[in-house]
LUMDO-48777 format. One record per residue: residue number from 1; residue in one letter; chain; y, x negated, z of N, C-alpha, C, CB in turn. Coordinates in steps of 0.05 Angstrom, whole numbers, plus 5000, padded with zeros to 4 digits. Glycine has a CB too. Layout:
% LUMDO-48777
ATOM_seq_type_mol_n_north_n_east_n_up_ca_north_ca_east_ca_up_c_north_c_east_c_up_cb_north_cb_east_cb_up
ATOM_NUM_A_A_Y_X_Z_Y_X_Z_Y_X_Z_Y_X_Z
...
END
This chain:
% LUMDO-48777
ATOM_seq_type_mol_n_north_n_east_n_up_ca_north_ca_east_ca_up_c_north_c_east_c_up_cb_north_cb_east_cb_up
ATOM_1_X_A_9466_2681_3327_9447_2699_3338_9420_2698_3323_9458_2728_3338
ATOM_2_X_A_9422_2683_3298_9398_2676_3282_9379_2667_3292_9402_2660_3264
ATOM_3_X_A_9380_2649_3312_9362_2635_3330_9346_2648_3347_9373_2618_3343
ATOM_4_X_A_9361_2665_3357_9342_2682_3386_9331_2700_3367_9363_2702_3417
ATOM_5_X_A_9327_2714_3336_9316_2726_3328_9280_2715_3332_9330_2729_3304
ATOM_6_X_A_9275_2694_3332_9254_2678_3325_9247_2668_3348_9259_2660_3305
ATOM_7_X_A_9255_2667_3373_9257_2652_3397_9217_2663_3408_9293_2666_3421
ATOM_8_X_A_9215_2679_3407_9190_2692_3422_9173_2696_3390_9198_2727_3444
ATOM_9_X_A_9174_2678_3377_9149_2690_3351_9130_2675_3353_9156_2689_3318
ATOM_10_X_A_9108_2689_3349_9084_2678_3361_9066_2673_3324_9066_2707_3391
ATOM_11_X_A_9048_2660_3324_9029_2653_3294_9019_2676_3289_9002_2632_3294
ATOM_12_X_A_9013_2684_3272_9003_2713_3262_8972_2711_3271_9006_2718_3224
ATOM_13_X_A_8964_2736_3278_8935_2728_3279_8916_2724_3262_8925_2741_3289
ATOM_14_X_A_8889_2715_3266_8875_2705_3253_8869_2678_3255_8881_2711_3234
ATOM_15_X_A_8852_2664_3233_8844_2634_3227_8875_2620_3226_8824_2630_3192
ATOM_16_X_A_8880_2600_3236_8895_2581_3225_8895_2573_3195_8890_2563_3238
ATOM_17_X_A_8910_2564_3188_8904_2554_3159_8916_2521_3161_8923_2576_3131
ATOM_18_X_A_8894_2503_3159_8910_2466_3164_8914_2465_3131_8882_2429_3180
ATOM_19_X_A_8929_2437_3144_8938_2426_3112_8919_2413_3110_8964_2409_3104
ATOM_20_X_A_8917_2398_3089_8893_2391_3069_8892_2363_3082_8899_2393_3032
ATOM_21_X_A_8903_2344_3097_8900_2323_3111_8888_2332_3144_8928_2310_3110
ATOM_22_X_A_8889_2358_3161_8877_2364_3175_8852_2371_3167_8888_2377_3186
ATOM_23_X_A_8861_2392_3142_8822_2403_3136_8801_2380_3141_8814_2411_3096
ATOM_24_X_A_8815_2353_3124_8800_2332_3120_8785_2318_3147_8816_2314_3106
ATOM_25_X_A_8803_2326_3162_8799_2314_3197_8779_2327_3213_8828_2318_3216
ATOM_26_X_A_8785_2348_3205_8763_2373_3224_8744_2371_3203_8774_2413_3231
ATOM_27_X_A_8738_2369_3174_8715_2377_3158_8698_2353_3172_8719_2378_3122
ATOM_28_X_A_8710_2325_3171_8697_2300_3184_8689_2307_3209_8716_2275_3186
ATOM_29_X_A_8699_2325_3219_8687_2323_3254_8669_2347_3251_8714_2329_3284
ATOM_30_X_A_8674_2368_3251_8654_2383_3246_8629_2372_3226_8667_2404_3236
ATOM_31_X_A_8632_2362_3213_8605_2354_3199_8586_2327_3217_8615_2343_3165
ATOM_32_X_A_8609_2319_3234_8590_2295_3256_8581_2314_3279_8613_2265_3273
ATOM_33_X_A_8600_2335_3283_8582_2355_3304_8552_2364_3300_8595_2382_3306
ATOM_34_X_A_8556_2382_3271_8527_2391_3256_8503_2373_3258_8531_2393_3225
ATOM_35_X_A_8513_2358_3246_8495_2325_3245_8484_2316_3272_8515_2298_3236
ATOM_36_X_A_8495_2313_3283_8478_2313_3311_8471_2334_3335_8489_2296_3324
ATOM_37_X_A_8471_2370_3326_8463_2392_3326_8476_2388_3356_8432_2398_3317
ATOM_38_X_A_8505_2387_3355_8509_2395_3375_8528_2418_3368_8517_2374_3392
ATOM_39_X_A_8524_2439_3355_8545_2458_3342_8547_2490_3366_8531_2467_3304
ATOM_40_X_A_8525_2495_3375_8523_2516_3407_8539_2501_3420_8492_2520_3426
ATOM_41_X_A_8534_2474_3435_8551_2467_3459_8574_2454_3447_8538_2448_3480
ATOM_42_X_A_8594_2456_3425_8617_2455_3410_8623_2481_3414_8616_2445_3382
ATOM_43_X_A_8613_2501_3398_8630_2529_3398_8634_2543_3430_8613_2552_3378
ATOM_44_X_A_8620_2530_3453_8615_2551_3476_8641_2529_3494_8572_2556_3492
ATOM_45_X_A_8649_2508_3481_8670_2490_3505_8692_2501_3483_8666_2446_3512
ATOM_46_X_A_8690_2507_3460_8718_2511_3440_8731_2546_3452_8705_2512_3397
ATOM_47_X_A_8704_2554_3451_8703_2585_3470_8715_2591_3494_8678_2593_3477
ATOM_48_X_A_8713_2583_3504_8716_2571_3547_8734_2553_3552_8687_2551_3563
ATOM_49_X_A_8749_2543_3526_8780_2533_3522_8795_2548_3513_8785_2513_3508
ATOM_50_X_A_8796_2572_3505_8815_2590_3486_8840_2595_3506_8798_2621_3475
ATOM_51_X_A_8835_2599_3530_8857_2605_3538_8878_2584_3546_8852_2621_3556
ATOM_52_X_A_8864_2555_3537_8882_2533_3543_8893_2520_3513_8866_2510_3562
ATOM_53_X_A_8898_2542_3488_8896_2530_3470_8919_2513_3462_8889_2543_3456
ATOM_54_X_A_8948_2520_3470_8968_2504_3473_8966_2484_3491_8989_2517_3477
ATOM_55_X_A_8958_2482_3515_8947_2454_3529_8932_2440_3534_8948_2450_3543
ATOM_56_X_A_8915_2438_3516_8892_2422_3508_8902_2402_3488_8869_2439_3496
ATOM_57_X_A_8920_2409_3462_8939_2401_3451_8948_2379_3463_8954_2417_3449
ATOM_58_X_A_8983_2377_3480_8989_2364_3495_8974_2351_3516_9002_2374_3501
ATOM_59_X_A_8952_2353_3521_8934_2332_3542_8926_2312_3517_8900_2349_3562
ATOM_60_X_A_8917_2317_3497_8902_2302_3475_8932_2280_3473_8889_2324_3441
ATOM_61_X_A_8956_2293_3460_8984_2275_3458_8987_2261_3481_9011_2292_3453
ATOM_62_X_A_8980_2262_3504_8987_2248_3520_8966_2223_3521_8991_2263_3541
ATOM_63_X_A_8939_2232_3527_8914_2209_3523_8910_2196_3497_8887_2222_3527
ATOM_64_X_A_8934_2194_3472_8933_2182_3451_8929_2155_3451_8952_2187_3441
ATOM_65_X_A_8953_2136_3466_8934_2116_3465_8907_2097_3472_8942_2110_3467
ATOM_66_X_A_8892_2121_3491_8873_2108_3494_8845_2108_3466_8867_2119_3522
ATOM_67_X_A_8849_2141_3447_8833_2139_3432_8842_2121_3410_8826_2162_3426
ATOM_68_X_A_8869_2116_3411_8873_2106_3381_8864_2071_3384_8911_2111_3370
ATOM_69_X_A_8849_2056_3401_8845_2039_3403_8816_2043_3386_8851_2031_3427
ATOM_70_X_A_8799_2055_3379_8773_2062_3361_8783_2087_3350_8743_2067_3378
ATOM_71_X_A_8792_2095_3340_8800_2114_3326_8825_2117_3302_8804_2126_3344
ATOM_72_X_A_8818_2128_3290_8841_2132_3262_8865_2151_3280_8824_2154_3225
ATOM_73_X_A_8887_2132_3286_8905_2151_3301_8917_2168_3287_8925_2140_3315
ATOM_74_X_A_8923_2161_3252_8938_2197_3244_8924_2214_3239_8954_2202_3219
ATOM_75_X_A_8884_2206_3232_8879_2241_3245_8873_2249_3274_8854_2254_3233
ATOM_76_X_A_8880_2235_3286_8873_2246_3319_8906_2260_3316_8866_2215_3352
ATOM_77_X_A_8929_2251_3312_8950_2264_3314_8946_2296_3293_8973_2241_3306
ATOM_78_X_A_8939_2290_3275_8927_2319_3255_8918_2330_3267_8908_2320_3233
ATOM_79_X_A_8900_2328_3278_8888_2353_3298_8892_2353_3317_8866_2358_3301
ATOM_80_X_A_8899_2344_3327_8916_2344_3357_8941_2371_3354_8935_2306_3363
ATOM_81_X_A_8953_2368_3324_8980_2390_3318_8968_2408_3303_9008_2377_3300
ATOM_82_X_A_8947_2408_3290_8929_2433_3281_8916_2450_3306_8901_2421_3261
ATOM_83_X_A_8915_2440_3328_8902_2448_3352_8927_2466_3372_8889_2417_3369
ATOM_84_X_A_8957_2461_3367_8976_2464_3363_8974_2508_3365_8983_2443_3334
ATOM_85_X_A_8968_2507_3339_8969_2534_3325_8945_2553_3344_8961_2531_3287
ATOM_86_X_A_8960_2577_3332_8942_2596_3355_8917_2596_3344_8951_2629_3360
ATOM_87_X_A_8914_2603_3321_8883_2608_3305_8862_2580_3304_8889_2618_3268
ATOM_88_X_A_8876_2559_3315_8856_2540_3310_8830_2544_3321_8865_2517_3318
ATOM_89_X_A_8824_2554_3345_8790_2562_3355_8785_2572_3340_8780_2578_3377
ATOM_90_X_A_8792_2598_3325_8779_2620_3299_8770_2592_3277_8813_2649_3279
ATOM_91_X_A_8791_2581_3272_8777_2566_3245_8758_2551_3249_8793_2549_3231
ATOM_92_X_A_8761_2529_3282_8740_2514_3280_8715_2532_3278_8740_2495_3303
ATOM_93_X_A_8713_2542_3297_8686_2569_3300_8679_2566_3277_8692_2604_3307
ATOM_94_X_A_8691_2584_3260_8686_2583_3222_8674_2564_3216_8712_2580_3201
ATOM_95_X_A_8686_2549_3214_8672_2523_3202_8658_2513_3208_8681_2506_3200
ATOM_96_X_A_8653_2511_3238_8621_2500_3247_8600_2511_3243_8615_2497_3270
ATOM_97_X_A_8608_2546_3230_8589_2570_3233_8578_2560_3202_8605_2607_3238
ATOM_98_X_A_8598_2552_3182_8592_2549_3156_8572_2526_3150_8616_2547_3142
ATOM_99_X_A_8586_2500_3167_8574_2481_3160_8541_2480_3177_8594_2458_3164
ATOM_100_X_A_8546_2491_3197_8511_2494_3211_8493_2522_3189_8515_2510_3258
ATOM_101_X_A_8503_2535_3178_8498_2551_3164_8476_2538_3128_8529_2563_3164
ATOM_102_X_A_8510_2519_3121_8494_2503_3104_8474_2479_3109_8510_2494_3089
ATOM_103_X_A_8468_2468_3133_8447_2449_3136_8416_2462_3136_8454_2433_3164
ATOM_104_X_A_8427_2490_3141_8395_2504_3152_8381_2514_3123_8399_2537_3178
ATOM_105_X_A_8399_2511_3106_8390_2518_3076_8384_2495_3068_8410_2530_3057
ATOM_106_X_A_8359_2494_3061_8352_2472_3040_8343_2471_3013_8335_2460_3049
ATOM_107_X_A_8329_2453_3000_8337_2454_2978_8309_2471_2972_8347_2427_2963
ATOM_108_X_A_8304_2491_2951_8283_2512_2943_8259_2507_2930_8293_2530_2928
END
């Protein structure tokens, strides 16, 4: 009966928290977003996807091999399973908020 205790548990709310091989994946993408100031039309499609956040996931696992032909396929799989978790919109948000945050600071 151990099993059905856990059957309907959902991620706690809040930010996701990745492991330190996803951080690395999203810090790389998010910082190619910033960089080419596309960080508004990132957060407003990451926004206007929330309610597909478990199947956006599985569409990405399924279209795997077409990116992994130009692409580093274990972090497309990293974030593909960081994308997985409920909080992942909260974090990316975060982070794009931080890193567009630090480009606009320069040096004094």
């Amino acid at each position: 009966m151990n099993w059905f205790k856990h059957a309907f548990a959902i991620d706690p709310p809040g930010p996701a928290q990745p492991t330190e091989t996803q951080r690395m994946v999203i810090d790389k993408l998010c910082a190619e977003v910033v960089r080419r100031h596309l960080t508004t039309p990132a957060m407003l499609m990451l926004e206007m996807n929330r309610p597909f956040n478990y199947v956006t996931p599985q569409l990405l696992h399924f279209f795997l091999p077409m990116p992994s032909i130009v692409t580093d396929t274990a972090g497309y799989q990293q974030f593909t399973l960081f994308l997985e978790q409920r909080g992942s919109i909260d974090y990316l948000v975060q982070r794009l908020e931080a890193l567009e945050s630090e480009s606009h600071v320069g040096p004094a």
